[in-house]
Each structure stands twice: as structure tokens, then as C-alpha cells.
C-alpha positions in Angstrom: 99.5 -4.9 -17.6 98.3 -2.7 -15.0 95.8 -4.3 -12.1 93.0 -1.7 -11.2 90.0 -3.0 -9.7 86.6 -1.0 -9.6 83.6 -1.7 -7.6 79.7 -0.7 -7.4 76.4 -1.5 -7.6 73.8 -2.4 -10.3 70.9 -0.5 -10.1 67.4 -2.8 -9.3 65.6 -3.0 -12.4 68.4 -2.8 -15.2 67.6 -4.5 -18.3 70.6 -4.4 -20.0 74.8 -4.5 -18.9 76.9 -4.6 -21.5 81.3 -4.7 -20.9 83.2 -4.1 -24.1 86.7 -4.1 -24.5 88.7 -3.5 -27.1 92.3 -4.8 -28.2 95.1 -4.3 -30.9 97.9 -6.0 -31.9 101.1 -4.1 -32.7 103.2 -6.2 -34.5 104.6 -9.5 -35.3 103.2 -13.0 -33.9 104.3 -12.7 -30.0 102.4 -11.7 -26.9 102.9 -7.7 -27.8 99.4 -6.6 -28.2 97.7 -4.3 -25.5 94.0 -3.8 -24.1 92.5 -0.7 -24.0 89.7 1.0 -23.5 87.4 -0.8 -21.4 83.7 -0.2 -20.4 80.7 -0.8 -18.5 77.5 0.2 -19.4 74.3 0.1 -17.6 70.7 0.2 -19.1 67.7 0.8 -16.4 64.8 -0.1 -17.7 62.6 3.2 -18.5 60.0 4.3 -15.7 56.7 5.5 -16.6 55.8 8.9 -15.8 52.8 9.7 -13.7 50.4 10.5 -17.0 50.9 6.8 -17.9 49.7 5.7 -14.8 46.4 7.9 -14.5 45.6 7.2 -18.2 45.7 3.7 -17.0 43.4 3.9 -14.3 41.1 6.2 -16.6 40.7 3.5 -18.7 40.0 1.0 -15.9 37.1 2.7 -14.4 36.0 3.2 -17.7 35.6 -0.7 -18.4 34.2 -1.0 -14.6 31.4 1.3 -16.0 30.8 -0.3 -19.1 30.7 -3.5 -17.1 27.9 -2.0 -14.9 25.8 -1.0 -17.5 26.1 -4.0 -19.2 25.0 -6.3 -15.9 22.2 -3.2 -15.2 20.9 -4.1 -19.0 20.7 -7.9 -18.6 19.4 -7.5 -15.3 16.3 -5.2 -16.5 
């Protein structure tokens, strides 16, 4: 087997890794099988765009003036 060694960073805010490897046996019942192709996959979790944001704050100040009214109504 060959030694190689790889390094790096995972990214803040990754939901998911995931290392897979795979191996095969060529024949008989010794040590002759061989790994191959490994990999390392990394899943950041999705970031909302800016409309998600402002929709969100739309429907804040929305309940804020519902809210209003409301205390405006039992006030009267």
C-alpha cells in the first residue's frame, strides 16, 4: 500500500461529511485484496438568500402591527 496523506479544512457550518471507501478482493482466501477509490465529501449546510430574509422581516412588522391594533382596540 501506498502512504499519502492529505490535509484541509472543514468548512464552519457543514452539516454533513461523509468518507467512503471501497475495496475488492481478487482472489483466493489471503491478504490479496486492494483499496481503491477513496473519498471525502463535504455537505454545507444551504444559506438563505437575501429574499428569505426580507420576507422574514416583512412578516415581523406585519405581526408588530397587528399587535398594535389589537392593544389600540382593547385600550379604546
Amino acid at each position: 500500500m501506498l502512504l499519502r496523506d492529505k490535509q484541509g479544512y472543514i468548512p464552519v457550518g457543514a452539516s454533513t461529511v461523509s468518507i467512503t471507501l471501497s475495496m475488492a478482493r481478487e482472489a483466493g482466501s489471503y491478504n490479496d485484496g486492494y483499496a481503491d477509490n477513496l473519498s471525502f465529501a463535504v455537505a454545507a449546510a444551504p444559506v438563505p438568500d437575501a429574499d428569505t430574509y426580507a420576507m422574514l422581516l416583512d412578516g415581523l412588522a406585519l405581526l408588530g402591527v397587528v399587535a398594535k391594533r389589537k392593544q389600540r382596540k382593547v385600550q379604546a
